[in-house]
ChimeraX commands (.cxc) that place a marker at each C-alpha (Angstrom):
marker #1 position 179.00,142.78,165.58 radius 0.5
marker #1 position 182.46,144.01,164.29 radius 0.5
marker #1 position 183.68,144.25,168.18 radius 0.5
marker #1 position 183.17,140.55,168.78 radius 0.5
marker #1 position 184.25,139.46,165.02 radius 0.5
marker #1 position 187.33,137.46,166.79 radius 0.5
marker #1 position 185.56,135.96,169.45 radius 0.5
marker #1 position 184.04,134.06,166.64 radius 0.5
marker #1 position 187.57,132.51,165.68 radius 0.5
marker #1 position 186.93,134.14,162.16 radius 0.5
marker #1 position 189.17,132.40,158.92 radius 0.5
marker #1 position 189.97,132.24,155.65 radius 0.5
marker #1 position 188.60,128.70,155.70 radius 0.5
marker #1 position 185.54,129.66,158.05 radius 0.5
marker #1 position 184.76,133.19,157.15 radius 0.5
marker #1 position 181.64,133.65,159.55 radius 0.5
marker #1 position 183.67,132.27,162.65 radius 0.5
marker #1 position 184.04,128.93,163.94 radius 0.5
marker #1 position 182.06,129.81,167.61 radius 0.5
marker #1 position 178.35,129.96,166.28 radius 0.5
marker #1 position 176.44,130.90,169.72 radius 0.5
marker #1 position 172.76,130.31,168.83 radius 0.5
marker #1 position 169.07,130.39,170.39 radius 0.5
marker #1 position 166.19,128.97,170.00 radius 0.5
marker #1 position 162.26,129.15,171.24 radius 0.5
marker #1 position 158.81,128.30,170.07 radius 0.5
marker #1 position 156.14,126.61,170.47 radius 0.5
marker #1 position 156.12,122.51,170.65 radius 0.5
marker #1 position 153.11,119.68,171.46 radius 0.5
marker #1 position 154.44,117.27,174.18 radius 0.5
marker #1 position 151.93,114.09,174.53 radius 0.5
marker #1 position 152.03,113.11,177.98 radius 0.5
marker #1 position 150.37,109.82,180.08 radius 0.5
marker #1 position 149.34,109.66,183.39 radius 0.5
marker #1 position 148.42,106.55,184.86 radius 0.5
marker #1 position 147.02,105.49,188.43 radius 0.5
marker #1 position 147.51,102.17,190.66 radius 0.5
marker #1 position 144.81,101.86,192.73 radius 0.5
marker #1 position 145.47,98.94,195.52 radius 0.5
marker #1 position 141.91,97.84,197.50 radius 0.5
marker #1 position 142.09,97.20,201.14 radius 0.5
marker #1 position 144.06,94.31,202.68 radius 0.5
marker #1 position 146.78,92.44,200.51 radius 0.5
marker #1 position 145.52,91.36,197.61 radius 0.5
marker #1 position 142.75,93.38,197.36 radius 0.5
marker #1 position 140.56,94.94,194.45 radius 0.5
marker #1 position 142.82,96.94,192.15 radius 0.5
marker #1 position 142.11,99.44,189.70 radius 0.5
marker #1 position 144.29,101.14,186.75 radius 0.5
marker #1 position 143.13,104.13,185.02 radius 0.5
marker #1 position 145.35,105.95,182.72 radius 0.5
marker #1 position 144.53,108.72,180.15 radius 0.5
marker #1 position 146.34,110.81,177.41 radius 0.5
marker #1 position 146.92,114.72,176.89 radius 0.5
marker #1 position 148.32,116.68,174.13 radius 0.5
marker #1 position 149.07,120.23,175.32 radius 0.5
marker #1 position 150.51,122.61,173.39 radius 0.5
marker #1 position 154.29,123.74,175.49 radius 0.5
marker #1 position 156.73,126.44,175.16 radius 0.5
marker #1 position 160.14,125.20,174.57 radius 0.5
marker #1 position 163.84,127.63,174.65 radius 0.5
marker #1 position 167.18,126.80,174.43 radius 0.5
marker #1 position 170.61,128.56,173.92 radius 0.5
marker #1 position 173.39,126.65,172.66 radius 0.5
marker #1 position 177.43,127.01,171.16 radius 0.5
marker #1 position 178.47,125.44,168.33 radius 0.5
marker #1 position 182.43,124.90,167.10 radius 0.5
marker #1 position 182.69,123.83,164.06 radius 0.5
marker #1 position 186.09,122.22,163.37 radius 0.5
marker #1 position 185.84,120.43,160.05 radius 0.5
marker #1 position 183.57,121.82,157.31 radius 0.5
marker #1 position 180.65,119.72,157.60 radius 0.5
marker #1 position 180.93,119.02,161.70 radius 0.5
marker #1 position 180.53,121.23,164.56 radius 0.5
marker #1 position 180.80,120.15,168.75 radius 0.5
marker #1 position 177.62,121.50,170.26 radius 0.5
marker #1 position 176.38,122.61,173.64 radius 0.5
marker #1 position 173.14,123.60,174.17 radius 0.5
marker #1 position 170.45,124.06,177.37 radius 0.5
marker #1 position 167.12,123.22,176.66 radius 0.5
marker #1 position 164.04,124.21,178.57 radius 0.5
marker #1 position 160.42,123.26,177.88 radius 0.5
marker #1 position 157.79,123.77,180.28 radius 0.5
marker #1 position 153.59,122.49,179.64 radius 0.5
marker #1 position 150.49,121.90,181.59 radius 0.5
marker #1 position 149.06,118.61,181.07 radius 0.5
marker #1 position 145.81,117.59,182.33 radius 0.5
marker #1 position 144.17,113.75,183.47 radius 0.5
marker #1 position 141.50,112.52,184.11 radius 0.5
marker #1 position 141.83,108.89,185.93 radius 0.5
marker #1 position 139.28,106.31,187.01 radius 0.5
marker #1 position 139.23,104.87,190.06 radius 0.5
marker #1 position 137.18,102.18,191.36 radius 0.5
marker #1 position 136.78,103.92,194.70 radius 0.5
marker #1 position 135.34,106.67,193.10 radius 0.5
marker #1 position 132.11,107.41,191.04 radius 0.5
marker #1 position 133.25,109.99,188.44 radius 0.5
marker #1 position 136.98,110.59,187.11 radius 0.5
marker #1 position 139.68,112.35,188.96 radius 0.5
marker #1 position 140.76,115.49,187.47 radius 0.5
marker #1 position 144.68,116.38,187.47 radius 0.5
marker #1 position 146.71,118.93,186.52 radius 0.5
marker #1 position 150.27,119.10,186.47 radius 0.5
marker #1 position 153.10,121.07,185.56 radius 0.5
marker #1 position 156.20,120.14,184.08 radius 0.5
marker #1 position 159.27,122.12,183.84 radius 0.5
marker #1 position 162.27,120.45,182.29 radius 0.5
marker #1 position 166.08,121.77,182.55 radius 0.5
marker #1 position 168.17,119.72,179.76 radius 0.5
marker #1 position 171.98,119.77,179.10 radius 0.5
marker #1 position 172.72,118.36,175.44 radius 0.5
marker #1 position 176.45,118.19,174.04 radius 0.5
marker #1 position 176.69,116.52,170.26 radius 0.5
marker #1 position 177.99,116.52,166.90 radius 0.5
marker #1 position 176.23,118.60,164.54 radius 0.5
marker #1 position 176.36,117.61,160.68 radius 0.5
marker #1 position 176.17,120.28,158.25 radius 0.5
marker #1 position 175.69,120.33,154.20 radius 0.5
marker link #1:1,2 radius 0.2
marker link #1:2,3 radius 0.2
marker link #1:3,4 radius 0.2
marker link #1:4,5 radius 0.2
marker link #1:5,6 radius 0.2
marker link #1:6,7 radius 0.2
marker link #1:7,8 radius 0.2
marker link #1:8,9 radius 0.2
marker link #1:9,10 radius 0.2
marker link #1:10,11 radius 0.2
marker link #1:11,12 radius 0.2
marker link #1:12,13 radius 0.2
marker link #1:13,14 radius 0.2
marker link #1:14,15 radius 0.2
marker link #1:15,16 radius 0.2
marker link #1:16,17 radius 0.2
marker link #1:17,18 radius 0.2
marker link #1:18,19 radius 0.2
marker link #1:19,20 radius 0.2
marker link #1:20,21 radius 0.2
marker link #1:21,22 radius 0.2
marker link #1:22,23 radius 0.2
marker link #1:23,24 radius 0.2
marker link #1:24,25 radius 0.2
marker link #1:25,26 radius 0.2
marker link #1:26,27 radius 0.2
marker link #1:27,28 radius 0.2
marker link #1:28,29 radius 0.2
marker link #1:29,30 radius 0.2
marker link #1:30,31 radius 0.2
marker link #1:31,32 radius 0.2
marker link #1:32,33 radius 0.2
marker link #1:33,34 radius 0.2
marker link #1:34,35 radius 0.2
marker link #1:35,36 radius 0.2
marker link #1:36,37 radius 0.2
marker link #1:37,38 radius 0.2
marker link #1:38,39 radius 0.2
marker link #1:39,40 radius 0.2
marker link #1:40,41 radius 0.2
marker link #1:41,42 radius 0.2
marker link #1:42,43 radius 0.2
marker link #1:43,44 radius 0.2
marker link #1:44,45 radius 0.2
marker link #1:45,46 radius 0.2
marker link #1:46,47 radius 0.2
marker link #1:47,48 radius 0.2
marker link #1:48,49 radius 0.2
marker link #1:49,50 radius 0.2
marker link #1:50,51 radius 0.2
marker link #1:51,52 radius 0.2
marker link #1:52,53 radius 0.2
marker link #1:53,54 radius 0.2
marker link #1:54,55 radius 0.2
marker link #1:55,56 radius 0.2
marker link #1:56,57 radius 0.2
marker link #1:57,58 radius 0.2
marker link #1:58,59 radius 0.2
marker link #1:59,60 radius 0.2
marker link #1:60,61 radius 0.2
marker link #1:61,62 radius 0.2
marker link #1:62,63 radius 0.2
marker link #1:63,64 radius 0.2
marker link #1:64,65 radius 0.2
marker link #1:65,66 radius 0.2
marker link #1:66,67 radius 0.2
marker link #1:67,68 radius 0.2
marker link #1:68,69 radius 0.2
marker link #1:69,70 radius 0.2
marker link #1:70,71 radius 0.2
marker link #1:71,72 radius 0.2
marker link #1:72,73 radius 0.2
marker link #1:73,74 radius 0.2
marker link #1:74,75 radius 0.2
marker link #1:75,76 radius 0.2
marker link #1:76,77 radius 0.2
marker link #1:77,78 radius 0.2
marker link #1:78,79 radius 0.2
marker link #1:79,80 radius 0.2
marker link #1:80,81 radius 0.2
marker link #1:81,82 radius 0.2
marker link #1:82,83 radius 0.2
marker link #1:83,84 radius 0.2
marker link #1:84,85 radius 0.2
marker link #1:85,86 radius 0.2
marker link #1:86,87 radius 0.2
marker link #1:87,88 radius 0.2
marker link #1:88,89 radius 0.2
marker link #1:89,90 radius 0.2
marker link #1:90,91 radius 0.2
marker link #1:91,92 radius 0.2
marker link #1:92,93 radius 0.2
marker link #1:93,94 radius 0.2
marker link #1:94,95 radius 0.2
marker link #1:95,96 radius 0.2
marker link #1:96,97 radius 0.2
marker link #1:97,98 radius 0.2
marker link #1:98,99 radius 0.2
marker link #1:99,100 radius 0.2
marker link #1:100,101 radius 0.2
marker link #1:101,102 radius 0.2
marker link #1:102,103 radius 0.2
marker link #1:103,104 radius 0.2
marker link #1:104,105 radius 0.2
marker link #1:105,106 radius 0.2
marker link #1:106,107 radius 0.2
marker link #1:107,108 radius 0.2
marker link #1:108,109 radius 0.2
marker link #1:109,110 radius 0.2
marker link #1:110,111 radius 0.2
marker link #1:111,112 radius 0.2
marker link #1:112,113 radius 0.2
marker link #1:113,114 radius 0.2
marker link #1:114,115 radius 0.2
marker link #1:115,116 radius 0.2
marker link #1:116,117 radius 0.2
marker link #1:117,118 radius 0.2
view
């Protein structure tokens, strides 16, 4: 990495560079709810709520750039994206067995912070 050594903003006082570009990706659990509003015919009909719970297990990446200006604090930038398939199934009034669903979810997040380091 000797080419890009000063695109790092290398010193005395921050001898690995003050850029630190970084990635990340694993594995996470995201706990999702999914919940159904039922409304019978007419106004003010029957209604019916069903809801249930999943725990799926997700895939979740991110590349980020961290300045670090003081010893202990950096500025950071980072995208996030985690992505997981969770699956319901909702009661309905209406109906005699549950309702199965599946979803997807995709999620595209931009993060800027303050990072403390010791």
């Amino acid at each position: 990495m000797r080419c890009c050594a000063g695109l790092l903003l290398k010193t005395e006082a921050f001898p690995k560079g003050q850029l630190q570009p970084y990635i990340t990706a694993g594995p996470g659990i995201f706990i999702a709810r999914g919940t159904n509003l039922v409304t019978g015919p007419g106004l003010g009909g029957p209604t019916s709520r069903g809801s249930d719970t999943d725990a799926e297990i997700g895939v979740k990446a991110g590349a980020g750039l961290a300045w670090q200006f003081h010893r202990n604090l950096a500025l950071v930038a980072e995208y996030r994206f985690t992505h997981f398939r969770p699956e319901f199934k909702l009661d309905d009034v209406n109906v005699p067995t549950p309702t199965k669903v599946d979803t997807l979810v995709n999620t595209h997040h931009i993060v800027v912070g303050v990072s403390f380091r010791f």
